[in-house]
N, C-alpha and C positions, 0 to 999 in steps of 0.2 A: 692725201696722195691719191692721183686715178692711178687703177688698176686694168689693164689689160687682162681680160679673160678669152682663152680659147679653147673651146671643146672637142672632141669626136664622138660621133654617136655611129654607132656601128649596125651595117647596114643589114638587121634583121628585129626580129620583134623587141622593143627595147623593156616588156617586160619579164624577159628573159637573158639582159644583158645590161652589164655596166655603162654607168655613164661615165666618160673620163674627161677632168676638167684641167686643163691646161692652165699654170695658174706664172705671169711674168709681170715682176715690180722691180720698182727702180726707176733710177735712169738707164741705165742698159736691159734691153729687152732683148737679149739676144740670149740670153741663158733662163730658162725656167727656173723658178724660185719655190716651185713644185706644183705636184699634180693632186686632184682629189679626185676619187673613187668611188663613186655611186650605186650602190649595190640594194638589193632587198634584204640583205643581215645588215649590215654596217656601212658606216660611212669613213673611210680610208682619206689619211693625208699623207701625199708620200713627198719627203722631202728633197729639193733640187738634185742634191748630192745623191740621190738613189739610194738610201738609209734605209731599213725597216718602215714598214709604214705606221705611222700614229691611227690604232682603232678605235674607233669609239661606237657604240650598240643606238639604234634608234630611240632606244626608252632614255637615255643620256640627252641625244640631241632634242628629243620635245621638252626634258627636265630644262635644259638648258634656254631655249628661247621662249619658255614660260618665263623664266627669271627677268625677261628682259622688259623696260615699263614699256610701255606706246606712248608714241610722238617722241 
């Protein structure tokens, strides 16, 4: 399935500010299906519905795509 992604990147030092990634799947693209959170502590997944967000710590996220084979 393609995925539609769209960001904002907010207009000053972005080492000092989140990235917010705009995240719409499906056939209907008119409602996000959530947003992710770019930050220097964590990576945030916040779901459609505006729920708590899913965190998870950067030493998570390198464990995690180490896990993954290549090609």
């Amino acid at each position: 399935m393609r995925h539609e992604v769209y960001f904002t990147v907010p207009a000053r030092e972005l080492g000092n500010a989140d990235l917010l990634v705009w995240i719409y799947a499906g056939k209907r693209k008119k409602r996000a299906s959530g947003r992710l959170r770019i930050s220097k502590g964590t990576l945030d997944f916040i779901p459609g519905n505006g729920k708590k967000p899913l965190k998870v710590g950067w030493d998570y996220v390198e464990e995690m795509f180490r896990g993954f084979k290549e090609g």
